[in-house]
N, C-alpha and C positions, 0 to 999 in steps of 0.2 A: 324475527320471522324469516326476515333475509336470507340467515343464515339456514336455512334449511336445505338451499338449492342442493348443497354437496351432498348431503347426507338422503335426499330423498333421487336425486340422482342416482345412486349406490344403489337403493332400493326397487328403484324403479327400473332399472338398465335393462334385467333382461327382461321384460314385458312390453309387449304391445299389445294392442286392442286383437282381443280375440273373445269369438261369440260362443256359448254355451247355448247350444237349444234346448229351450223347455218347452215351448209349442208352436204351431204354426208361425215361422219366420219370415219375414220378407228377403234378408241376405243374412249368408251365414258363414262363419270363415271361420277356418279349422288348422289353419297355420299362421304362425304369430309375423312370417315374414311378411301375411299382404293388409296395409294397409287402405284407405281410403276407396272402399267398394263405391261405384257410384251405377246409376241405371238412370237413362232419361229420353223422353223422345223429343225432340225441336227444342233442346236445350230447358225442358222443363221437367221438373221432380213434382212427381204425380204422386198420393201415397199407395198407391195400387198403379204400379206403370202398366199399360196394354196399347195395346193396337186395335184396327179391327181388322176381321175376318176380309181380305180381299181387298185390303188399303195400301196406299203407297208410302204410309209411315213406315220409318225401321226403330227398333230402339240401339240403344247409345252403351256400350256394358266398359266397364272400363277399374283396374285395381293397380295398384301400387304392390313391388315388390322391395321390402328392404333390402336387398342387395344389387349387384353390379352383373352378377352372376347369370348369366344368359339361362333361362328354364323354357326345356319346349313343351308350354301350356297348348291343353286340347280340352276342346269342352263337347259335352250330350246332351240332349236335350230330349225331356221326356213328359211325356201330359201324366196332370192331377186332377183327382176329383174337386169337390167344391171343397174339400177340407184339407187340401194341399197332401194326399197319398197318392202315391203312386195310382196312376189308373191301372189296373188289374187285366180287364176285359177286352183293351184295346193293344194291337200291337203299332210298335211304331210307326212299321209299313202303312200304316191306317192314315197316321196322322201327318208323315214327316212324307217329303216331297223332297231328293237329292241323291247322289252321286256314292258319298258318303256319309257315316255316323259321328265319326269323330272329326269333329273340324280344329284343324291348328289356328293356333291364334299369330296371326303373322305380324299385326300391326304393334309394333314395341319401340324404346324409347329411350337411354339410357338418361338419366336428370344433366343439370347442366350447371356448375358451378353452388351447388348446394350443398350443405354443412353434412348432410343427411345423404349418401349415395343411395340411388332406388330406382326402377326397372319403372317403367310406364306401359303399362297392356292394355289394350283395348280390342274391341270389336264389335261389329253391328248386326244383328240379326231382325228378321228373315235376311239371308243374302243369295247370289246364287249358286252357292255349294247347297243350300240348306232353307228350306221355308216348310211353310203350315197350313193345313187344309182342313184341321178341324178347330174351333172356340174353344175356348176353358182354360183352364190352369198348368202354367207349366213353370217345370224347374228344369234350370242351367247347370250343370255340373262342371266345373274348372278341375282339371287332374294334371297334375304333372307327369306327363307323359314316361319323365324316367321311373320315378319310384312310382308311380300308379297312386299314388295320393291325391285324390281331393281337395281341395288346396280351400274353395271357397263356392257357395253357390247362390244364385240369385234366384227369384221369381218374377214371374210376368203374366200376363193375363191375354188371349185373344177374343174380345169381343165380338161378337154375332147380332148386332143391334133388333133386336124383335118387339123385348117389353119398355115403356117408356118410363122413368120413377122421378114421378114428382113427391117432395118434400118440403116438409114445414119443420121449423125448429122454435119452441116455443117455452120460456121460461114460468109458465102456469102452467105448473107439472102437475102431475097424480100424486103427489107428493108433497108440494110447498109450492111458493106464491113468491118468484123474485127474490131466492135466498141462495141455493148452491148447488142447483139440479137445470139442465136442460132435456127435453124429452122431445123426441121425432114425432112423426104423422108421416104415414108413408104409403102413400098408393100408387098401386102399380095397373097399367094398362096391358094386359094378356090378351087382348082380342086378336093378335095375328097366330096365338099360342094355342095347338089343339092342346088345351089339359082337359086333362079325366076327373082325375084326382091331387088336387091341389096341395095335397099332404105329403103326398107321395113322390112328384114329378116338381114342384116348388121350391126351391130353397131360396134363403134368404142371407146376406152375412153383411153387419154394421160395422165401421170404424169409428175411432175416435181418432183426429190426428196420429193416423196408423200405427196404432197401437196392435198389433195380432194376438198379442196376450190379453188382453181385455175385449177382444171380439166377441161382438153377440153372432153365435151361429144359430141359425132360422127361427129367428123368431114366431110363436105361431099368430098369424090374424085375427082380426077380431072379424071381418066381415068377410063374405066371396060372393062374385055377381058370375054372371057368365063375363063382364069383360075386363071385371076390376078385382085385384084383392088388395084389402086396405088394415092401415093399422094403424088406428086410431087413439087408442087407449091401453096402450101396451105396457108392461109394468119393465118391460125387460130390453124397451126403449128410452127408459130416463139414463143418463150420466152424471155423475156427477161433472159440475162445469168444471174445477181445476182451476187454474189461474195461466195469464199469459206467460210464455218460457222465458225463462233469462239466456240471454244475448253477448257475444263479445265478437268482437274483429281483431283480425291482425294478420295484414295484407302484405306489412312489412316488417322485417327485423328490425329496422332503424328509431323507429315511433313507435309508442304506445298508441293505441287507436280505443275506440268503445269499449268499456269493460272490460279495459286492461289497467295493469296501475304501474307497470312497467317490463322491460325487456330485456334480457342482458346476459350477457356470453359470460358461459362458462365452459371453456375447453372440457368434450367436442362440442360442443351444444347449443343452441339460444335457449333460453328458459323465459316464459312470460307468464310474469306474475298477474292472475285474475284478483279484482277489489273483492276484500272480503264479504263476502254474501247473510243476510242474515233470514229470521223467516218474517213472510212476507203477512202482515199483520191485518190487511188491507186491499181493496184493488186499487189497481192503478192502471189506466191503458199504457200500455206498452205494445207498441207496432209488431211481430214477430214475423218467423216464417212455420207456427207449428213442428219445432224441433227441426226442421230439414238444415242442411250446413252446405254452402257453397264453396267451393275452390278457387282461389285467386288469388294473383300476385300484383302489386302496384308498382312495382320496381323493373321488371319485367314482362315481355312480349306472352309467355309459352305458360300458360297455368298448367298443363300438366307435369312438363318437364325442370321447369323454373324455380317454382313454388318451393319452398324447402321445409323444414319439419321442423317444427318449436317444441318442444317439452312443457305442458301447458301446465299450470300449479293453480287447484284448485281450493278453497278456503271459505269453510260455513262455521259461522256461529251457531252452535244449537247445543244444545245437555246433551251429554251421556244418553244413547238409547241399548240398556241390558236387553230389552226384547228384540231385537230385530238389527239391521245396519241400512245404512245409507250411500246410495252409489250415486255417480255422474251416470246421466241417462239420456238418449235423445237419437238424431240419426248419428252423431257422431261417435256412437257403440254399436250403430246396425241395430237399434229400436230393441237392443238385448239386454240383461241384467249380467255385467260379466263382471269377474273378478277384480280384471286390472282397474276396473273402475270404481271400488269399493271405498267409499269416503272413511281414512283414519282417523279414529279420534287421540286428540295428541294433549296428553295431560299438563306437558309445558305450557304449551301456548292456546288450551283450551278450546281449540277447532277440531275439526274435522278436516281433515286436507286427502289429497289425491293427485297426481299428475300421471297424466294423458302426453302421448306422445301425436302431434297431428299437424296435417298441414296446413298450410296458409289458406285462410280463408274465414269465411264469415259463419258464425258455429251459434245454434240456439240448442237448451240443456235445460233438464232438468235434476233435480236433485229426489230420486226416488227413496223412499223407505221400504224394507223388506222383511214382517216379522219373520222370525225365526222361524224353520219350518215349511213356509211360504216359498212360492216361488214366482208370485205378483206382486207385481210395489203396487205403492200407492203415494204422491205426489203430494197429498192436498197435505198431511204431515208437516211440512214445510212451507208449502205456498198459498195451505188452503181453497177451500171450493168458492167461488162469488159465478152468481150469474151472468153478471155485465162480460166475463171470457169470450171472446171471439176464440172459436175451434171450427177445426175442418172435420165433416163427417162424410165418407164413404158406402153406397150403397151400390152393394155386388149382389145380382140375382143370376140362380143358375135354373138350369130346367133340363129334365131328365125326360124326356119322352116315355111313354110305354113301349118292353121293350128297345129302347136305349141302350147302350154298352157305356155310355161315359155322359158326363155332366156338361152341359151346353154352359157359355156365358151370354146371358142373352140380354140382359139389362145393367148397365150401368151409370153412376151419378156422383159425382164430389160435391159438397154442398157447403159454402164456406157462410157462418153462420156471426153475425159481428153484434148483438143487440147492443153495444154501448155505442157504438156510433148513430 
């Protein structure tokens, strides 16, 4: 199996992790040069990163470019509705409060002593070229300024805090009793909210360990008071549980660290072999971070610049699937079904394999199935559904006034839900 480094090195060369959008994304990247998108405010990955409306947070946006090659990135920034479109009705002038529209990205990086040469971009917004005066949804646009290409784009959210959302996560579903289903309860406190029409001016949108392709958008209530709307027994609030993500580290070239089984240079390269993975028969706790992947190095001071780039080789035991395939999945594809991530099945050595190009750091993955046709995986294929799953769930509520031009974010909640412990 060893021997494959060379041969899928070959294969693998020209690829890097680039995102195909198939519906509402959280990051999305459209050139193969930028790696490792990250978004976060006080050094925390949120699955819906936001601010609020008139706060002294900023957020943190920051990408990797494979080359050495100096590019004068500029990014825009524009509001969306609750369903991440363009908002139509509003003009920027509305929202956007600055000087200028296109802001350059000035803070950059060149790497340092790493196998892998690569560009460090970053920058923080609201700043003072550039902030925001209305709540809702919005996307980043990165363009490289020469060619006018789009390079990569992020989302973010500004919250307007008005409605309060308390939730429950309860495995006595509408459906089964302690077997592969978790379902919400979810009530929201609207009393500072003039609503009319709760259909109308209401939206509602769930995650699952931010999943945006598996987003329930607005679910409808089961009940409405004047100051409460609740959802009690919603059919379109169960998930299946999934199982905990599998997990590796590798902080340094030197050692094999967590769910690695080893490391080793192959001009230009490091390669780190992940332990062969099989499917998961059973639960088991395993601690995670809900797919989110961290950046760091243990050898060095500078994780952005320091960190250098492993060729990660990954390896599942599972049959032949004629209906569908199987990809590496997680944040570290930008929560996307893409290509370079597509698990091969290899009739030598009876696996499925794939290698991922990525940086140092601490990486949670799933191994998605995608029939044919399809354009949603579905996870439990391999890892199966149990209820004991500890998942993170997200509850975004927007509110449209009568009258309104654009969609408010006026409630928000992350809800980390652990019944095995």
């Amino acid at each position: 199996m060893r021997n494959l480094f060379v041969r899928l090195f070959l294969v693998f060369f020209i690829f890097t992790v680039s995102c195909v959008q198939i519906s509402a994304q959280w990051m999305i990247c459209n050139n193969k040069r930028i790696h490792s998108m990250e978004v976060f405010v006080k050094e925390k990955k949120n699955n819906v990163a936001y601010i609020t409306l008139g706060g002294n947070d900023v957020l943190h946006f920051s990408f990797d470019d494979i080359t050495k090659e100096y590019h004068r990135y500029v990014y825009t920034v524009e509001h969306c509705d609750y369903q991440w479109k363009k908002s139509t009705r509003i003009f920027d002038s509305d929202y956007l409060r600055g000087s200028i529209r296109r802001v350059p990205i000035d803070e950059y990086a060149e790497s340092i002593n790493t196998t892998v040469e690569y560009t460090h971009y970053s920058f923080t917004f609201p700043n003072e070229q550039l902030t925001i005066v209305y709540s809702g949804n919005y996307r980043i646009h990165v363009i490289d300024d020469d060619s006018k290409e789009e390079v990569c784009s992020y989302c973010f959210s500004v919250l307007e805090p008005k409605a309060s959302v308390d939730v429950t996560v309860t495995t006595d579903t509408d459906i089964d009793w302690n077997k592969s289903h978790q379902q919400l309860k979810v009530n929201l406190n609207v009393q500072s909210l003039n609503i009319n029409d709760t259909q109308r001016e209401l939206k509602m949108v769930v995650l699952q360990n931010g999943r945006w392709e598996k987003a329930v958008w607005n679910p409808q209530p089961d009940y409405n008071t004047p100051s409460d709307v609740r959802w009690e027994h919603s059919r379109e609030l169960i998930f299946n549980a999934g199982n905990e993500f599998r997990k590796f580290e590798m902080t340094s070239v030197k050692t094999a660290m967590m769910g690695v089984d080893n490391i080793k240079w192959f001009r230009p390269f490091y390669h780190a072999t992940l332990f062969t993975a099989e499917d998961q028969s059973n639960y088991i706790y395993n601690e995670d971070q809900n797919g989110k992947y961290y950046i760091r190095t243990s050898e060095y001071n500078d994780d952005e610049t320091e960190a250098d780039y492993i060729w990660v080789h990954f390896f599942l035991k599972h049959k032949p699937e004629p209906n569908g395939k199987l990809y590496v999945y997680g944040g570290l594809t930008n929560w996307c079904i893409i290509p370079d991530a597509e698990m091969k099945y290899n009739n030598e050595s009876q696996l499925h394999e794939c290698a991922l190009l990525l940086k140092e750091g601490y990486y949670n993955y799933q191994y998605m199935y995608v029939p044919t046709g399809q354009r949603i995986g579905d996870p439990s294929l391999v890892d199966g559904n149990y209820y004991q799953t500890e998942n993170e769930y997200t509850i975004l509520v927007y509110y449209t006034q009568r009258g309104s031009r654009y969609d408010r974010l006026v409630g928000y909640r992350q809800f980390r839900f652990a019944p095995s412990l």
